[in-house]
N, C-alpha and C positions, 0 to 999 in steps of 0.2 A: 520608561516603558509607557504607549501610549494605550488609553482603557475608552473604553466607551460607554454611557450612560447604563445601564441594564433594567431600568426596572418595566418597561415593554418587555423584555426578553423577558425575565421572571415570573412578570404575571403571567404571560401565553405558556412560561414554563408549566406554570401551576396549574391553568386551565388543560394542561394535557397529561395532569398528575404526577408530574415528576419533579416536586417539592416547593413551588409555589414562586414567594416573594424570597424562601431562604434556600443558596447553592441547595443543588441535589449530594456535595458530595458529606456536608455538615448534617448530615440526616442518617452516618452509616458509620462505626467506627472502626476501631484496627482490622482492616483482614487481611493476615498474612498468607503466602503461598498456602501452607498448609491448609487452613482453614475452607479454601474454597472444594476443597476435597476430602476433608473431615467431616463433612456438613452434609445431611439429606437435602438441605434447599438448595446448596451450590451446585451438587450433583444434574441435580431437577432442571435449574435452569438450562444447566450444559445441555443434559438432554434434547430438552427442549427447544434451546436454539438448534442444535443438530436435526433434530427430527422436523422441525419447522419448515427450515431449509429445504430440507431432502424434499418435502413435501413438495412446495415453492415449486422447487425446480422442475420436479416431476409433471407439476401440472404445466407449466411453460412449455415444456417438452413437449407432450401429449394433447395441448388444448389447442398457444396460440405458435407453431411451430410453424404454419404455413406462413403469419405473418410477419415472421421475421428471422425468417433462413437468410444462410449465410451460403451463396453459391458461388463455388469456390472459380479462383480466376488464375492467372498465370504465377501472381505474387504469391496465392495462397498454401499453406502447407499441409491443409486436407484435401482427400478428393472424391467424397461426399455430400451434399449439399445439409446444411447443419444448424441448427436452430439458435440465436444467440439471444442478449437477452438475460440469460441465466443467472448471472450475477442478482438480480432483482430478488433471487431467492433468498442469501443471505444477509442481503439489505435488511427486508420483511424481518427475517427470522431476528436480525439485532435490536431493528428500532422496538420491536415485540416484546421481547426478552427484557430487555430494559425500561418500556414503562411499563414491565408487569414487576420489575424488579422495586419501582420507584413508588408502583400504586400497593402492592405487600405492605411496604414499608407503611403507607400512612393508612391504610385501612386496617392492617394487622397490628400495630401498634407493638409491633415485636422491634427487641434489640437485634438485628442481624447486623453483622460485621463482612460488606461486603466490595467495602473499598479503603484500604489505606493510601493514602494522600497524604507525602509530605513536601508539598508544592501548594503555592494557590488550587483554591475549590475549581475543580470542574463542574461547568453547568450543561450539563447532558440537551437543555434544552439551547444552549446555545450553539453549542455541538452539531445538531440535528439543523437547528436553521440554517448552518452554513453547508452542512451535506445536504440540504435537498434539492438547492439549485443543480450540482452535479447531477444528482441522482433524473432528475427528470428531461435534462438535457439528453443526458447518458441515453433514459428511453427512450426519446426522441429520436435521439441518433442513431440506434440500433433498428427504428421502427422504418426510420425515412431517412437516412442519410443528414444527416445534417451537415449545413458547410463549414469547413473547420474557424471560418474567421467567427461565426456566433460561438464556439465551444470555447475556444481562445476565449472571447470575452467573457461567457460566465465563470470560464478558470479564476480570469486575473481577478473578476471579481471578489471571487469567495477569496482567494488566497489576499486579495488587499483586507479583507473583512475581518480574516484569520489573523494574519500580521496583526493591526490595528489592536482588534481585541484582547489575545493571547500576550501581545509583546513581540519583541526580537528575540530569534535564537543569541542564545550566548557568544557575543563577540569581543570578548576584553582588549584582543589584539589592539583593533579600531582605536580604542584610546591610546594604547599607548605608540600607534603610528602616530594619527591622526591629532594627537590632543592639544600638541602643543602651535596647532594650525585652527583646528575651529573649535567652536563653540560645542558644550555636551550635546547641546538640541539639536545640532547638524550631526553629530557623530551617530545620535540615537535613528533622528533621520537617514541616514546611510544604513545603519545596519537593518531596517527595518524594510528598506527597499530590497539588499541583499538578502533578506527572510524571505518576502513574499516572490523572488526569483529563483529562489532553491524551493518550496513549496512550489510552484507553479512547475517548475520543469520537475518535480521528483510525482505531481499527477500525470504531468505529458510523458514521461519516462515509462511510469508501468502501464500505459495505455499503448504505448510503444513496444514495448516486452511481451503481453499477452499476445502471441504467436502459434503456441504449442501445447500440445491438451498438456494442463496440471502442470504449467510453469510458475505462472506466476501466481495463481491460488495455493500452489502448494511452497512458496517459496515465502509469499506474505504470510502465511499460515506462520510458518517457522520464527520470522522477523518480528510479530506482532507475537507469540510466547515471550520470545530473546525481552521484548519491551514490558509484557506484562510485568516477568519476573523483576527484570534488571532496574526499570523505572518505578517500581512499585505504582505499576496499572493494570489493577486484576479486571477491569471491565473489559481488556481486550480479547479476556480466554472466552468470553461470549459472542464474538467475532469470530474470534479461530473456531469454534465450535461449531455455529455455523457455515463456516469456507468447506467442515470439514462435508457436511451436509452436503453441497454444491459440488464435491471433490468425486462422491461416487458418480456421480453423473458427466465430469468434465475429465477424468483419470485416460488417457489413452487405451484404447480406442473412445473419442469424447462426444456425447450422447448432444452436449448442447455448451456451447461458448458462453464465458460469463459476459460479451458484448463491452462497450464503452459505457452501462451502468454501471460492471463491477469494477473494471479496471480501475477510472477515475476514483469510487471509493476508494477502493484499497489503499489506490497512491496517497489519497488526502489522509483517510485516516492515519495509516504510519506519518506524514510530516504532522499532524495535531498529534500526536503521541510523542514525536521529539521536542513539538513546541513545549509540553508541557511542564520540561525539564529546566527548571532556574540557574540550578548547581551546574557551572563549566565544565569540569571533567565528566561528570557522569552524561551530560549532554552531545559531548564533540565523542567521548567513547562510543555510546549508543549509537550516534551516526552511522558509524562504522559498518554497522545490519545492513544498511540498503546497499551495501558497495556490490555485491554479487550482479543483481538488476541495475542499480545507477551506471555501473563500473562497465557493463556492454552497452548501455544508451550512449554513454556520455564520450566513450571513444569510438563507436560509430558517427554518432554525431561531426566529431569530431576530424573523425577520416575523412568524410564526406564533404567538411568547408573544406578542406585542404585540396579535393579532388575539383571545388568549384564547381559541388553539385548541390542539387536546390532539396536542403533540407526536409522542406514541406512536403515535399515531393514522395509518393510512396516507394519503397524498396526491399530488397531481402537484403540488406547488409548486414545484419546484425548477427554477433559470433553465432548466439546458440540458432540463427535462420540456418546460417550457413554450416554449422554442425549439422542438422538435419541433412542437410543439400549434401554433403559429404555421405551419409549412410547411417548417420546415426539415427538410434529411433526415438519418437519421441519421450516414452521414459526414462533413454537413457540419456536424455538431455535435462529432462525434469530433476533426475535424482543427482546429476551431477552439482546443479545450481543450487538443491536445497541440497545435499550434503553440505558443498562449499559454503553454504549461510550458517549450517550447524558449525562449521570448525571455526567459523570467525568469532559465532559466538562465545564459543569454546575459548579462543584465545583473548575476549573482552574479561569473559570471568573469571580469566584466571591472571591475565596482568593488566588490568584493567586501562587505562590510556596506552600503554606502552603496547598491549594489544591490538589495541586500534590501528596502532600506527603498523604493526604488523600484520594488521589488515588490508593494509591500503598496500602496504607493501605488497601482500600477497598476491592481491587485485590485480596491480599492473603486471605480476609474472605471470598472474594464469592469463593473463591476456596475452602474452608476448608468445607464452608454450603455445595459445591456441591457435595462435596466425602462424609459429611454425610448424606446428601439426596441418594446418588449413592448408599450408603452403604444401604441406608434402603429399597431403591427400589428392590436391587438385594436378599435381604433376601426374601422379599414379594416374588419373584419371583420364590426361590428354596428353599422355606417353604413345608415340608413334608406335606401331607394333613390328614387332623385330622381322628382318630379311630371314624368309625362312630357307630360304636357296642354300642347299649345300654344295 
């Protein structure tokens, strides 16, 4: 696993109060699910990222809406002119929450219990240096368009920085293909490239996906619980907490888009929430979450080489565009998706890898019902009308 020096990162940690020269997660001990809901301060924080949020969003709405509407075009799937951007809310409202979580701790001098970690320390402040490149491209992009080849490279960026830092997702297979042909250092080397290429398309993916009011905020909502609980990473219900903040605002009919700021978080956070996972099973299991979102990217995508059309290129291709374009509304697109992420999880908790796999199983059948649904929707629709001559 390749590491990189930290003690820059830790002092600027410290200088920004979230635990100095020592990890921020060695500063906090056991908190198990219950605890953060047993607790007036765990509550407080939720609160407060939610209400933070709400706030955020409200004032982007309200304040800087003229400067960065969202007017809709032939691809689009509102048809109001819409203010985007929004995501910015629950950004504020996390990185907030969290170095007031970090400044409590050393100015209050209290034992709170409000991360168990039984993984390598997360350092919140390494965390944040690698989201803020996204985060300010993201406004960037939503402010001015940005051209996709500079977004692409602050992607592969952060995701080469993430990899590097973090390590490689769990790939044991690698060795035992690969082992008896190269060297560990090559093998590590491989998987670490194959890390930072599923990190980078699983950001391009839910940038991709954010389509339709409260798909993908309510869907990452869902996926980032599945991880709090399932990975033992309670820092991410202050995340969901605040999405939820953003959620009254962006729920269809949707008041204001969370833009290419929130998209790209999201995506990044959930791939640093899988990275954080050592243990192979509970890793390649958890996977299994993004399959709802990854599982229409990645077979759109995918139809699309085969059709020998240019990827890069904008499109409605993608199932839940095209459920829409079929009749459906957008809630009842949103709740199918997050339903679908509930039952997966459902089936990770309860047969834990073998769930997985009947995850992905599932994946590719609701993909398959949905193009034969699509197919039959779209015949209904350009069905000649019958000879009415009697």
């Amino acid at each position: 696993m390749f590491t990189i020096g930290l003690n820059g990162v830790q002092t600027l940690a410290g200088l920004i109060g979230i635990g100095g020269r020592e990890p921020i997660a060695s500063m906090f001990n056991t908190f198990a699910l219950p605890g953060i809901f047993d607790t007036g301060l765990g509550w407080g924080f939720l609160m407060a990222s939610f209400g933070l949020s709400w706030k955020v969003v409200r004032l982007i709405k309200n304040r800087f809406a003229f400067a960065l509407l969202d007017i809709p075009n032939e691809r689009s799937s509102h048809k109001q002119p819409t203010p985007r951007g929004g995501g910015l809310g629950f950004v504020i409202a996390f990185v907030m929450v969290s170095l007031a979580i970090g400044f409590f701790m050393v100015i209050g001098e209290r034992d709170i219990a409000l991360f168990n970690l039984n993984f390598p320390p997360i350092d919140l402040g390494v965390i944040w240096l690698l989201l803020l490149p996204l985060v300010v491209v993201g406004i960037i992009d939503d402010r001015f368009s940005l051209a996709s080849k500079w977004r692409y490279l602050v992607q592969v960026t952060v995701t080469i920085s993430a990899g590097v830092y973090f390590g490689a997702f769990p790939q044991p297979w690698l060795s035992d293909w690969l082992g008896s042909f190269f060297a560990p250092i090559v093998i590590s080397i491989i998987a670490t490239v194959l890390t930072i290429f599923t990190m980078t398309a699983i950001v391009n993916f839910y940038n991709f996906m954010d389509g339709l009011d409260g798909l993908v905020a309510g869907t990452t909502a869902l996926q980032l619980s599945f991880l709090a609980v399932y990975l033992d990473q309670p820092i991410w219900w202050f995340l969901v907490a605040a999405i939820g903040g953003f959620l009254v605002w962006n729920w269809s009919p949707a008041k204001v888009f969370m833009g290419d700021v929130g998209s790209t978080f999201l995506g990044a956070c959930v791939a640093i929430a899988l990275l954080q996972e050592p243990d192979v099973t509970l890793a390649w299991s958890s996977l299994a979450i993004v399959a709802p979102l990854m599982g229409d990217a990645m077979y759109t995508v995918f139809s699309r080489l085969l059709r020998w059309e240019n990827i890069l290129l904008p499109h409605r291709s993608h199932i839940y565009q095209r459920l829409q374009q079929s009749g459906w509304s957008h809630p009842q697109v949103a709740i199918t998706y997050m339903g679908f992420t509930v039952a997966i999880a459902g089936l990770i908790f309860t047969w834990g890898e073998m769930g997985a796999w009947l995850s992905f199983a599932a994946t590719i059948g609701a993909i398959i019902v949905s193009e034969l649904y699509l197919h039959h929707a779209n015949s209904k629709l350009i069905e000649p009308p019958q000879n009415l001559e009697g």
